[in-house]
N, C-alpha and C positions, 0 to 999 in steps of 0.2 A: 353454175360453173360450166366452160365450155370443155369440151375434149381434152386438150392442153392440161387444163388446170388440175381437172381432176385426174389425170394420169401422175403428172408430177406429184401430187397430194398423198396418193397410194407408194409411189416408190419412195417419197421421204421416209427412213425408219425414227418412229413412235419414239427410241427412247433415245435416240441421236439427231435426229432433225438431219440427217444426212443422206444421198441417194449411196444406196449398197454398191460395191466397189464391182461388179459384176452386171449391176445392170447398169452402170454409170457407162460402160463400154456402147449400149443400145439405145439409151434413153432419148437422148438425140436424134437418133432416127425416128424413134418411134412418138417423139414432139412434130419432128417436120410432118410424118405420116397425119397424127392427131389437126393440124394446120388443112391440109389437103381436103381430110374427110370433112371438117368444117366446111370448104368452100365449097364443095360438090353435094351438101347436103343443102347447104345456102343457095345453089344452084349459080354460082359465078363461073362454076368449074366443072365441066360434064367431060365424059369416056368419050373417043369416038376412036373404032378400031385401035385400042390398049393405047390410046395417046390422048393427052389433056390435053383440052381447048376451053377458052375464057369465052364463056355465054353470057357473061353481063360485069361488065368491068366496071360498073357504079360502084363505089366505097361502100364498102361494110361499116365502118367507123372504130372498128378494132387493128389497132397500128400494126400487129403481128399480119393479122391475116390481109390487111391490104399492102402491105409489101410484099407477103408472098404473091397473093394475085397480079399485083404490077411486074413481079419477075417472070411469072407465066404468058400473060399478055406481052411482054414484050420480046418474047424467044423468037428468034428466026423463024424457026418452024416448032411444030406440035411433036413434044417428046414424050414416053412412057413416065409413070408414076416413079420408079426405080430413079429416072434422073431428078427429078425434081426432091424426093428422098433426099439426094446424094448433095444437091446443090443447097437447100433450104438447113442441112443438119450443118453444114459449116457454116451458118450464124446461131444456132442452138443452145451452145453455150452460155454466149449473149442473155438468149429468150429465156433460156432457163430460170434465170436470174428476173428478168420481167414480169412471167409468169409468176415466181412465186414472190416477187412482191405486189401483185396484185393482191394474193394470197392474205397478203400483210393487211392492205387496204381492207378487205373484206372486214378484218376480223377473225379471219381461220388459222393464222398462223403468226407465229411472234419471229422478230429477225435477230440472231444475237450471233455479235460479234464477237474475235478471239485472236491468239493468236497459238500457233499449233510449235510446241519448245522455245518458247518466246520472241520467236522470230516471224514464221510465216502466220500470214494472217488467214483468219476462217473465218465462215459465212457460215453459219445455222439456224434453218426453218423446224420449227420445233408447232406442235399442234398447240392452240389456248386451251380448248376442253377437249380436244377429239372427237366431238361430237358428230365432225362433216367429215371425216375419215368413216367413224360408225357406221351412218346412215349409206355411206357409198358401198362400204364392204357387204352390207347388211341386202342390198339390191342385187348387188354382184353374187353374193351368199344363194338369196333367191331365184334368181334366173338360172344359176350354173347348177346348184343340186338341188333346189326345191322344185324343178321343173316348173316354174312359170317363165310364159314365153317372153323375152325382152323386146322392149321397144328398137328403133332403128339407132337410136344413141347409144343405147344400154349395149345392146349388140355391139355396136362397133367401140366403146368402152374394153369389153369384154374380149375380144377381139387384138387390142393392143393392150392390156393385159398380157394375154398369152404370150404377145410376139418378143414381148420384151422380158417375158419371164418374171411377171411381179406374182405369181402364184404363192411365194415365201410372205409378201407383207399383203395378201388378201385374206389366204385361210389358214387355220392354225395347221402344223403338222400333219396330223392324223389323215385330215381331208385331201391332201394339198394332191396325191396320185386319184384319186376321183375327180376331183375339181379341174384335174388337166384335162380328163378323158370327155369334163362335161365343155368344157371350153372349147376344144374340138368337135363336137358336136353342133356347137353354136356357130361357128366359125364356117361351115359348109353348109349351115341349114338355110333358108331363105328367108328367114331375119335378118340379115347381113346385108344384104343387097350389092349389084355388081361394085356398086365405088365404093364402097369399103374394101372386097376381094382385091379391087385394083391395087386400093395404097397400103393394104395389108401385103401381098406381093411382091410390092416396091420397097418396104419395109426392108423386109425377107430379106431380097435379091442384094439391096442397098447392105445389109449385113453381111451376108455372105461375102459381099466385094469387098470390106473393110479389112485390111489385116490385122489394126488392131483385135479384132472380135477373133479373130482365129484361132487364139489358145487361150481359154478363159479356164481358169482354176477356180472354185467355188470358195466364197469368203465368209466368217461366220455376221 
């Protein structure tokens, strides 16, 4: 699974197949963010003083990530991570939906239709065994308190985790004020590396600018 995938994977909840009405305000950014880190790790997409520039505009072969590269490549000039955030999460919604029908394709998750007071209709990704939820938390689990150092994906996993606040569907209760203090830790340590920093920032900044995200009330 790529970045994308398993970030949506994590904020579906377990016994609703639904993303928490709280991080559904963020998810989007932090998809567009997961897209970025993809191509700058794939090297299509490098830093050059806090602005993105396209270092190799060959197709990836993933439709999400070479439409974002073709909006990068074709910008007037080289903008910071925060605009591309901002530009890439208003078709998110959209990918959302792509993303986790990949999801489907795999075999990780089942699609069931509905309709919510017999009228409007729903969409719910619900886990087959939860098996590839397990094995991701169980990583994330290890890196974040059992101190083993994360790889550069894990890390940056790890990373938009944090930004998006999926702390509630990683660790149980108890852990969840440790498990933030170790996420931060991870987060400024040099596992990360600069172009995560960048689209984790852009992330950020890309929130902070949204007024949606401005008065969030915590949901159960």
């Amino acid at each position: 699974m790529n970045l994308g995938e398993e970030l949506l994977l994590l904020a579906l909840r377990d016994n609703k197949g639904t993303v928490r009405s709280t991080v559904s305000l963020v998810i989007e950014q932090g998809l567009a963010g997961a897209l970025l880190i993809e191509l700058m790790f794939a090297g299509k997409v490098l830093v050059r003083d806090k602005k993105l520039y396209v270092a190799d505009s060959d197709a990836t072969g993933d439709e999400l990530l070479d439409t974002a590269l073709s909006h990068i490549g074709n910008s007037k000039r080289e903008r910071g991570a925060k605009y591309w955030v901002k530009k890439l999460d208003s078709r998110m919604m959209e990918n959302r939906e792509t993303i986790a029908d990949r999801l489907v394709e795999r075999g990780i998750l089942v699609r069931k239709s509905g309709r919510r007071l017999l009228i409007v209709p729903t969409t719910r990704y619900k886990s087959i065994d939860g098996s590839a939820k397990l094995k991701l938390r169980k990583k994330i689990h290890t890196a974040v308190l059992g101190g083993r150092t994360p790889d550069q994906h894990l890390a940056a996993l790890i990373c938009l985790v944090q930004v998006c606040e999926l702390s509630r569907e990683v660790f149980p209760k108890h852990e969840q004020r440790v498990a933030e203090e170790g996420m931060k830790e991870i987060s400024s340590s040099g596992a990360v590396g600069e172009v995560v920093v960048e689209a984790i920032d852009g992330i950020k900044k890309a929130i902070t600018l949204d007024p949606s995200t401005a008065y969030i009330t915590p949901t159960p």
